[in-house]
Jmol script that loads the backbone (N, CA, C; Angstrom):
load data "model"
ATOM      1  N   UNK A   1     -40.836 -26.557 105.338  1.00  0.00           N
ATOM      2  CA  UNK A   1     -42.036 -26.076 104.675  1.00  0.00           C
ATOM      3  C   UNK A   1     -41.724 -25.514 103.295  1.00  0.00           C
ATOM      4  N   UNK A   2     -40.705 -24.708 103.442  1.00  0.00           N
ATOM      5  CA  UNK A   2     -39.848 -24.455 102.000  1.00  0.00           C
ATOM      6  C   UNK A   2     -40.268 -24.845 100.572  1.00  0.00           C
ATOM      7  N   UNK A   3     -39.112 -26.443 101.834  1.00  0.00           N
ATOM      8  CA  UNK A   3     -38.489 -27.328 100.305  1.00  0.00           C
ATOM      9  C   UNK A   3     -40.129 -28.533  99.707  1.00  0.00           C
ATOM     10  N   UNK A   4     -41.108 -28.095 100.793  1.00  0.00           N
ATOM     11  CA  UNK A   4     -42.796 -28.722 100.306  1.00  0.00           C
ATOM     12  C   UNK A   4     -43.153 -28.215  98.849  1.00  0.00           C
ATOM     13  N   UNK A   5     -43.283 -26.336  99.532  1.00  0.00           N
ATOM     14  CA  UNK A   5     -43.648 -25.464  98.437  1.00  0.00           C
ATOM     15  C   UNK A   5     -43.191 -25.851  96.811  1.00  0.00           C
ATOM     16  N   UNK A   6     -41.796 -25.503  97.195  1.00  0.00           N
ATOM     17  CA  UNK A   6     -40.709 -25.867  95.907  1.00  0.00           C
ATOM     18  C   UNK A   6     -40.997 -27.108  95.279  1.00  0.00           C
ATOM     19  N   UNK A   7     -41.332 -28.001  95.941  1.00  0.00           N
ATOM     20  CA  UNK A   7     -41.423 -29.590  94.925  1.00  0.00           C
ATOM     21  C   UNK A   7     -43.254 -29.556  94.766  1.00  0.00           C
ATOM     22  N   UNK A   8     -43.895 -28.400  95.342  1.00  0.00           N
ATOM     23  CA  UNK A   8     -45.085 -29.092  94.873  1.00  0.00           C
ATOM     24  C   UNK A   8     -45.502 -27.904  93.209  1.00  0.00           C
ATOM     25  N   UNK A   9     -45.051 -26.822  93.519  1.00  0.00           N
ATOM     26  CA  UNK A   9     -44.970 -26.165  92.689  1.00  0.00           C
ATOM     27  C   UNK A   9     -43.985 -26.605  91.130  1.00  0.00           C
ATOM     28  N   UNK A  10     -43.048 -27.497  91.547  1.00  0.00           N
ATOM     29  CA  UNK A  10     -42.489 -28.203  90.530  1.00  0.00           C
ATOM     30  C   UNK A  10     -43.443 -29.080  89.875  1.00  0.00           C
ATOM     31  N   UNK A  11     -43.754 -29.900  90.402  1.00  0.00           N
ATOM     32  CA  UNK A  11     -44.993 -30.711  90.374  1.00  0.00           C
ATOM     33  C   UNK A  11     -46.232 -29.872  89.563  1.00  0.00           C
ATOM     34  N   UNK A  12     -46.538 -28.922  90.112  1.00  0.00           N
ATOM     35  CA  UNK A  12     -47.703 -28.132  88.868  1.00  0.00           C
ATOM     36  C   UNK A  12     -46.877 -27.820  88.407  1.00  0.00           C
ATOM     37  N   UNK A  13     -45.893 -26.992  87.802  1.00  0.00           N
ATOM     38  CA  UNK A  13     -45.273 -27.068  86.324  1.00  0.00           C
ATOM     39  C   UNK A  13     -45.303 -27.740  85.670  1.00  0.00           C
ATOM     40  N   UNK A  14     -45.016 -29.198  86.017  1.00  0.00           N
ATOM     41  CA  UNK A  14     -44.736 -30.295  85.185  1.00  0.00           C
ATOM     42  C   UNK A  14     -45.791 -30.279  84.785  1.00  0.00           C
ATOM     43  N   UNK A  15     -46.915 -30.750  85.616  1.00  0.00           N
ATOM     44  CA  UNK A  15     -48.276 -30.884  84.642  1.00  0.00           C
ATOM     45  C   UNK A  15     -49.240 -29.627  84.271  1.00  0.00           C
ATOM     46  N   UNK A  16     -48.776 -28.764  84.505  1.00  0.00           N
ATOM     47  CA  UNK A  16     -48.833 -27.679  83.516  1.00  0.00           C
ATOM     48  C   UNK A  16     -48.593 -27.449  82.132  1.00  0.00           C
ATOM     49  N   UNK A  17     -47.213 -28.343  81.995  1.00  0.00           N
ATOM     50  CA  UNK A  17     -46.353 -27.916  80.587  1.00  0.00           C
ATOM     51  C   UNK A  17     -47.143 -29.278  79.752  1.00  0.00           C
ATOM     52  N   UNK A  18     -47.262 -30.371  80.940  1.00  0.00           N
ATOM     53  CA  UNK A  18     -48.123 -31.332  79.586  1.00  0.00           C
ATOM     54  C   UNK A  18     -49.673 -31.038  79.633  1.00  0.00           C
ATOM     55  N   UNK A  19     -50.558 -30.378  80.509  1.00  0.00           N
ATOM     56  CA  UNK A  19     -51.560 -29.742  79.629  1.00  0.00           C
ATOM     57  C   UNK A  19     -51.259 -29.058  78.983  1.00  0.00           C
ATOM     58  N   UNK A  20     -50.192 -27.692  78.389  1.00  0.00           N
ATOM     59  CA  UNK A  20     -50.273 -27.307  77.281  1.00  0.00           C
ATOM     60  C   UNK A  20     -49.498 -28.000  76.255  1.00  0.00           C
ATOM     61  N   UNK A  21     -49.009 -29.059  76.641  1.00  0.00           N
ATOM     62  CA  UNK A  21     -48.859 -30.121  75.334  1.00  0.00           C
ATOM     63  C   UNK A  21     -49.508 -30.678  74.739  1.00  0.00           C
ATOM     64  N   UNK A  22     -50.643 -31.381  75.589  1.00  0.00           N
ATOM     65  CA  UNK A  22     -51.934 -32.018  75.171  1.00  0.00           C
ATOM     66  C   UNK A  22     -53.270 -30.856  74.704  1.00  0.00           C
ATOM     67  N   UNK A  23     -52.757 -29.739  75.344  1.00  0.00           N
ATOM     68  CA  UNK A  23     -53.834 -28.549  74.309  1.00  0.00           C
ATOM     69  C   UNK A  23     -53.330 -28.211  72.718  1.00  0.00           C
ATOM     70  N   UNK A  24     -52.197 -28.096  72.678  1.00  0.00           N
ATOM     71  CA  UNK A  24     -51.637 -27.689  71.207  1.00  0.00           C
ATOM     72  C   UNK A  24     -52.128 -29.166  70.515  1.00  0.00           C
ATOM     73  N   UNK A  25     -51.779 -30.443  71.063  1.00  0.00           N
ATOM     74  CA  UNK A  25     -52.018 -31.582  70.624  1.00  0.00           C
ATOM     75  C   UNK A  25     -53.665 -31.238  70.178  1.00  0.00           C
ATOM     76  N   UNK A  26     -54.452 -31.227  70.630  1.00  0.00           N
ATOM     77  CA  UNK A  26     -55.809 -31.201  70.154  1.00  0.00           C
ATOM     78  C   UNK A  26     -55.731 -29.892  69.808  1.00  0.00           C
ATOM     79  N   UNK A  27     -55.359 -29.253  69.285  1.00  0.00           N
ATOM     80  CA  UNK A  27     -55.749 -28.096  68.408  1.00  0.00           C
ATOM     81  C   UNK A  27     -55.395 -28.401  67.533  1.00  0.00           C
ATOM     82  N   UNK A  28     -54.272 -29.450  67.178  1.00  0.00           N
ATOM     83  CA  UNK A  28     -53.540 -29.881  65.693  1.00  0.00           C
ATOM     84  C   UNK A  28     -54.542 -30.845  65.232  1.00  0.00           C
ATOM     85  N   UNK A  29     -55.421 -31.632  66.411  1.00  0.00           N
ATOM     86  CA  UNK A  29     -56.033 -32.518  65.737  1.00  0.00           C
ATOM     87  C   UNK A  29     -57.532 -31.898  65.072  1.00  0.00           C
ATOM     88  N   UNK A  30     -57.651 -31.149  65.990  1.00  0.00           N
ATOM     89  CA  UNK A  30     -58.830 -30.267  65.332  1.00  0.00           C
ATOM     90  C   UNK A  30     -58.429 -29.819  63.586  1.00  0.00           C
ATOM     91  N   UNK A  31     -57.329 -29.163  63.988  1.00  0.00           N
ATOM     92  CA  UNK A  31     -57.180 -28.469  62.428  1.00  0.00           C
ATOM     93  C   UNK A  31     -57.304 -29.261  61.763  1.00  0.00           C
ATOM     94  N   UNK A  32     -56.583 -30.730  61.618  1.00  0.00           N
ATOM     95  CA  UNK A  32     -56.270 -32.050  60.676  1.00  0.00           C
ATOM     96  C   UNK A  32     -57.908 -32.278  60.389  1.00  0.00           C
ATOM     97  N   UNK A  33     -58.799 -32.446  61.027  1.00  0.00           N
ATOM     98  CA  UNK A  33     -60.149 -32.787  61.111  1.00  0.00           C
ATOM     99  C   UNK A  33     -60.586 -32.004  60.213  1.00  0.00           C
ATOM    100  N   UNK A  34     -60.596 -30.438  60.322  1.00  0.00           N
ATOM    101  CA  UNK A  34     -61.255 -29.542  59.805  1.00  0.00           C
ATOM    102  C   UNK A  34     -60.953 -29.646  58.138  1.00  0.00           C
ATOM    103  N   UNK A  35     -59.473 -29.908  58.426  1.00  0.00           N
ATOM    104  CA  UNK A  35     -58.917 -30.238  56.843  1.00  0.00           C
ATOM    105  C   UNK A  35     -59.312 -31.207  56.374  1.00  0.00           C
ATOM    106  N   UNK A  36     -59.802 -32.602  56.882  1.00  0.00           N
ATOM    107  CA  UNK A  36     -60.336 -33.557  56.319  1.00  0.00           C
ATOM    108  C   UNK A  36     -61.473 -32.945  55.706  1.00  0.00           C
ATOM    109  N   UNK A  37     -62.368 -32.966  56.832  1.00  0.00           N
ATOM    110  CA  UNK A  37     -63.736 -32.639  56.379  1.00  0.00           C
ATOM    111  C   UNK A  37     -64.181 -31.633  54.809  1.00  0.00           C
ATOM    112  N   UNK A  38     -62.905 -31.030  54.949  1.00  0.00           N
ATOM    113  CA  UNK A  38     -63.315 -29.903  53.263  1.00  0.00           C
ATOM    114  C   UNK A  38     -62.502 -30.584  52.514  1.00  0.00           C
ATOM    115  N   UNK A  39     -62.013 -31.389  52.634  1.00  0.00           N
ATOM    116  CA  UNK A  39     -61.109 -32.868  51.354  1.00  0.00           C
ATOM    117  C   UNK A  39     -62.532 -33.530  51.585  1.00  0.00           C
ATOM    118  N   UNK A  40     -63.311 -33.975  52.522  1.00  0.00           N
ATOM    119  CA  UNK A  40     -64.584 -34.972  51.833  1.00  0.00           C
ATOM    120  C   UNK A  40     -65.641 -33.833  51.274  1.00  0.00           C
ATOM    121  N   UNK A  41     -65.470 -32.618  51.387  1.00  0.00           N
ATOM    122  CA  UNK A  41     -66.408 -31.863  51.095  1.00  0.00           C
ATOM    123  C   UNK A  41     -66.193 -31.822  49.418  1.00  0.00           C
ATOM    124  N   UNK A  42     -65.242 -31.166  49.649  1.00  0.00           N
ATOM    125  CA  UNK A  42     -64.907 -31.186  47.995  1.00  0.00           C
ATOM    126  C   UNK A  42     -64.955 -32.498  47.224  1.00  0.00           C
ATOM    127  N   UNK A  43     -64.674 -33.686  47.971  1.00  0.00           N
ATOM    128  CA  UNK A  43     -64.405 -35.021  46.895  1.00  0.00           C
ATOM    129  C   UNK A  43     -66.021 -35.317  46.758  1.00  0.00           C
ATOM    130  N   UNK A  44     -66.789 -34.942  47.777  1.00  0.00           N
ATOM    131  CA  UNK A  44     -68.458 -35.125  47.841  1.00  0.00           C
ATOM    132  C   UNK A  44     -68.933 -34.297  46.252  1.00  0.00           C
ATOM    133  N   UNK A  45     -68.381 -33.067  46.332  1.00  0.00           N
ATOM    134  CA  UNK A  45     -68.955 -32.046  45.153  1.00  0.00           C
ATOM    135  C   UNK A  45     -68.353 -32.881  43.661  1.00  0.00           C
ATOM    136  N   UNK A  46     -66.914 -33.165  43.637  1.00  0.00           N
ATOM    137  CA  UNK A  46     -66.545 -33.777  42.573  1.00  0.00           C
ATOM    138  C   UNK A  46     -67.563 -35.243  42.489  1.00  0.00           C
ATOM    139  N   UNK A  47     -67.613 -35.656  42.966  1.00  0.00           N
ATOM    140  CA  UNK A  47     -68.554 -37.091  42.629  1.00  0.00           C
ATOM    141  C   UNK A  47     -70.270 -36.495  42.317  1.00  0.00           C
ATOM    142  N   UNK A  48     -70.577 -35.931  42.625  1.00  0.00           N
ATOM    143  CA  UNK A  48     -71.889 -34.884  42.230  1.00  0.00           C
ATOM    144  C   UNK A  48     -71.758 -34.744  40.522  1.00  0.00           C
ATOM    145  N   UNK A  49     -70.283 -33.830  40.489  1.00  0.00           N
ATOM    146  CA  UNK A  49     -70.342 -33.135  38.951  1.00  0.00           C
ATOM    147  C   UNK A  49     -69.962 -34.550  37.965  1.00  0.00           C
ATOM    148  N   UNK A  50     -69.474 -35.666  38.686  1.00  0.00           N
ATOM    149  CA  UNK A  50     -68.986 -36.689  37.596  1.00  0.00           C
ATOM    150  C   UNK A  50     -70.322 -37.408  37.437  1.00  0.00           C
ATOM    151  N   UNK A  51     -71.538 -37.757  38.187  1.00  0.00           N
ATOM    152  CA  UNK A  51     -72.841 -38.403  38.146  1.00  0.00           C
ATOM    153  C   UNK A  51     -73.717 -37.697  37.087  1.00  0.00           C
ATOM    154  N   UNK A  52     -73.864 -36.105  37.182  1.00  0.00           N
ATOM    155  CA  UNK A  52     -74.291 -35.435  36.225  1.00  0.00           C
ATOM    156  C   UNK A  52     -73.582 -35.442  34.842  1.00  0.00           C
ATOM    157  N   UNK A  53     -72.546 -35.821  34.932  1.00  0.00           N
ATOM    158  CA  UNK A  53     -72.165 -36.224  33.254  1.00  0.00           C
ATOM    159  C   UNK A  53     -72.276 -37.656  32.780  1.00  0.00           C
ATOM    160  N   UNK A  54     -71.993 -38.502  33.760  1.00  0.00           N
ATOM    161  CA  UNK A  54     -72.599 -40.028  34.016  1.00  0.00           C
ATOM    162  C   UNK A  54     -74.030 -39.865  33.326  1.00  0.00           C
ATOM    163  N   UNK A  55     -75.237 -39.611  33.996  1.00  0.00           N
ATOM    164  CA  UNK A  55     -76.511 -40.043  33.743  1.00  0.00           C
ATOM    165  C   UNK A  55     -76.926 -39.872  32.654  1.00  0.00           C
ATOM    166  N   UNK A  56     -76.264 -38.340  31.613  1.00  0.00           N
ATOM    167  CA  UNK A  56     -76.810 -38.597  30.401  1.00  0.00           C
ATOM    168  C   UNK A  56     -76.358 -40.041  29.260  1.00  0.00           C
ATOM    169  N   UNK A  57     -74.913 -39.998  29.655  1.00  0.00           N
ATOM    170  CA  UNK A  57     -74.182 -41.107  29.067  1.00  0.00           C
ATOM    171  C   UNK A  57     -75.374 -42.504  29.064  1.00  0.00           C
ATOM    172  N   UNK A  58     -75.480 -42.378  30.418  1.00  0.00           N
ATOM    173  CA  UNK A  58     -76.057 -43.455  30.126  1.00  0.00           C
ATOM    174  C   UNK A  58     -77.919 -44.202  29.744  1.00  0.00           C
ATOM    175  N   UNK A  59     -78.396 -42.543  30.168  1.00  0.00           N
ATOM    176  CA  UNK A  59     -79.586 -42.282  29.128  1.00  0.00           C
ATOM    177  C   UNK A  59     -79.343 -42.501  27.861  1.00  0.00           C
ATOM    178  N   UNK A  60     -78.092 -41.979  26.763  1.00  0.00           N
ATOM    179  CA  UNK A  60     -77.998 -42.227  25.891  1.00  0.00           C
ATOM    180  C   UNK A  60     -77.658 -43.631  25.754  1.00  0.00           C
ATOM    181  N   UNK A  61     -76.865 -44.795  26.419  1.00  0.00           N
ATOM    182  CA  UNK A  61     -76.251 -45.950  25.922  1.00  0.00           C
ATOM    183  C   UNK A  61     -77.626 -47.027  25.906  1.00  0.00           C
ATOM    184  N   UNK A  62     -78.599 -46.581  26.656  1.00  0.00           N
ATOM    185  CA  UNK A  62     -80.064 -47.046  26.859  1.00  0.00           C
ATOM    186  C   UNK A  62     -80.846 -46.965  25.584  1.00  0.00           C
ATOM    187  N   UNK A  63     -81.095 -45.878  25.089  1.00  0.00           N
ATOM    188  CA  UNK A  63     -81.747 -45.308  24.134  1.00  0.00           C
ATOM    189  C   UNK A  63     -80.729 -45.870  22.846  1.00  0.00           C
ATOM    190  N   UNK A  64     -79.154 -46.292  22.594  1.00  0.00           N
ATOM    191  CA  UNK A  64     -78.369 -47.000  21.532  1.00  0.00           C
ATOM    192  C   UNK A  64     -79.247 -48.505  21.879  1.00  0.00           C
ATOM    193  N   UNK A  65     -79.367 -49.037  23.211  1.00  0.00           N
ATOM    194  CA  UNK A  65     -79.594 -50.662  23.229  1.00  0.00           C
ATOM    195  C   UNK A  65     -81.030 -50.625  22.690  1.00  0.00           C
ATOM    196  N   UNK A  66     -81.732 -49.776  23.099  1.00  0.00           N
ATOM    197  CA  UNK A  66     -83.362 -49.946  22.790  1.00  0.00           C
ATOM    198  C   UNK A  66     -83.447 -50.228  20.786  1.00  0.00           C
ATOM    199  N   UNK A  67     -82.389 -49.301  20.581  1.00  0.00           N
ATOM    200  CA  UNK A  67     -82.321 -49.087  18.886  1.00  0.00           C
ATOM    201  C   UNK A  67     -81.860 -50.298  18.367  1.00  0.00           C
ATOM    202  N   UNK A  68     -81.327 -50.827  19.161  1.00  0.00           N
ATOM    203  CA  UNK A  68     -80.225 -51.756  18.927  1.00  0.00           C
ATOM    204  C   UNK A  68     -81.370 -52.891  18.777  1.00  0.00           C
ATOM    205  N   UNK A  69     -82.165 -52.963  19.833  1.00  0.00           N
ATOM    206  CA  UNK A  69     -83.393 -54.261  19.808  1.00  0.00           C
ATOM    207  C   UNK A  69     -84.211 -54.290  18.738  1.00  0.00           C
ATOM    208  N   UNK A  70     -84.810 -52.780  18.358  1.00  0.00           N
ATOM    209  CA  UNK A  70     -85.188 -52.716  17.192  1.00  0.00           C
ATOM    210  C   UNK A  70     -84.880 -53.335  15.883  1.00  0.00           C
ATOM    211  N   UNK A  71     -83.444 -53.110  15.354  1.00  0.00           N
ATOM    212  CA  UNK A  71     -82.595 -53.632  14.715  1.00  0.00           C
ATOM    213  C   UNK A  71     -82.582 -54.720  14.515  1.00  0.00           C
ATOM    214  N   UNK A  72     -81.952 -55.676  15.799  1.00  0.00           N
ATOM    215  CA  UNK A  72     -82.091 -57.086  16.107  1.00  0.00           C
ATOM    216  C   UNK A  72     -83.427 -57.738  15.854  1.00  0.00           C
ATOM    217  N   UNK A  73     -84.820 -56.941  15.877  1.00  0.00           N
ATOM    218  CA  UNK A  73     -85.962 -57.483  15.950  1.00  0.00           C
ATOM    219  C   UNK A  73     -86.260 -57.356  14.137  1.00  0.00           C
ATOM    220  N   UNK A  74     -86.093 -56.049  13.836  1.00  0.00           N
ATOM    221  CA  UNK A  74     -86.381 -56.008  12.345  1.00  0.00           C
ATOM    222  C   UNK A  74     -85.346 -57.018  11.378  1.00  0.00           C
ATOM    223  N   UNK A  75     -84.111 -57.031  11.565  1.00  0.00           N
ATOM    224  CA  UNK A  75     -83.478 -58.235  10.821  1.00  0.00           C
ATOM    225  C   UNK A  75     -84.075 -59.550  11.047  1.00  0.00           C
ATOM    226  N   UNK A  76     -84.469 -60.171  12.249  1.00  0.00           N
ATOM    227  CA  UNK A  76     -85.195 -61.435  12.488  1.00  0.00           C
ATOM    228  C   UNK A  76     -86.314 -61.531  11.591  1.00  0.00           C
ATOM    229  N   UNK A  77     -87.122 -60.277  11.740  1.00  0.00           N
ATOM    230  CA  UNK A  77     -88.405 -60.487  10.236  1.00  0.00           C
ATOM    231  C   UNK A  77     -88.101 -60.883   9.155  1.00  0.00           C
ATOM    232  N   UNK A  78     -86.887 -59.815   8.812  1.00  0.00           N
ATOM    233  CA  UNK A  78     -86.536 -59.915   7.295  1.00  0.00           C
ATOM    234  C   UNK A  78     -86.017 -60.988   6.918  1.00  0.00           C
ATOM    235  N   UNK A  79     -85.232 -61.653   8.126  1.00  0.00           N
ATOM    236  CA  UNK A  79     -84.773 -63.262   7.683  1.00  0.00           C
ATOM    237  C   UNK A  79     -85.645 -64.394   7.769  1.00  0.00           C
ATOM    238  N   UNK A  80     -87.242 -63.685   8.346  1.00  0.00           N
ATOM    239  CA  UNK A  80     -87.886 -64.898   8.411  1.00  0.00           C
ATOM    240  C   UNK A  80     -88.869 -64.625   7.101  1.00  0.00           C
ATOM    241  N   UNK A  81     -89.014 -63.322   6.619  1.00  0.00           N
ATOM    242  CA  UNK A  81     -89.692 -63.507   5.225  1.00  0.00           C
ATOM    243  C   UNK A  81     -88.981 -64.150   4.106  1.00  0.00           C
ATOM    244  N   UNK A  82     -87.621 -63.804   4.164  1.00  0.00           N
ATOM    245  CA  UNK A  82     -86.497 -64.200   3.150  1.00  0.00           C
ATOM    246  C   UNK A  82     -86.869 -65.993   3.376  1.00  0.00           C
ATOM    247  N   UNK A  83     -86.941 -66.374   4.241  1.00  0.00           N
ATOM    248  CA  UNK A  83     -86.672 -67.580   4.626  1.00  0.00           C
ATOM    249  C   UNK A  83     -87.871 -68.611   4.044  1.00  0.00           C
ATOM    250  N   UNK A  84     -89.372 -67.942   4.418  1.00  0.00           N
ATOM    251  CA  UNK A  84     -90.578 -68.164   3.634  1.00  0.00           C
ATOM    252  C   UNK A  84     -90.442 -67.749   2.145  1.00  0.00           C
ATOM    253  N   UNK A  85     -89.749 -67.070   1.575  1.00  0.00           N
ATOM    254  CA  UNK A  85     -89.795 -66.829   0.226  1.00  0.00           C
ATOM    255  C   UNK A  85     -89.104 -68.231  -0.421  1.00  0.00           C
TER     256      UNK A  85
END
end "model"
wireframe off; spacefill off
backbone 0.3
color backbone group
């Protein structure tokens, strides 16, 4: 009856020691997670502040092409009066 005790109690040790292997294991994976998540948090905020300097850029490169048509449209006159002269 003893030598039962002794090997079954060995037996929960063993899987004792690998549930707390597999608990530290998911606590590391937790942390790794947690650490991801504020690396996408932060890379989320940086892509925010680079769009807000983006949109004027390109309000302005809009407002250069619009000028730009202007341009293109007023030289076409002038070469078509030149052209009638």
């Amino acid at each position: 009856m003893a030598g039962i005790r002794v090997t079954l109690n060995r037996r929960l040790r063993c899987k004792l020691q690998t549930l707390k292997r597999m608990k530290a294991k998911a606590i590391a994976a937790k942390v790794e997670m947690n650490r991801m998540r504020e690396e996408t948090t932060q890379m989320v905020a940086a892509m925010e502040e680079i769009k807000l300097e983006i949109d004027p850029l390109k309000a302005s490169v809009h407002h250069h092409c619009d000028d730009m048509l202007l341009i293109t449209g007023a030289v076409d006159n002038l070469s078509e009066i030149i052209f009638q002269l």
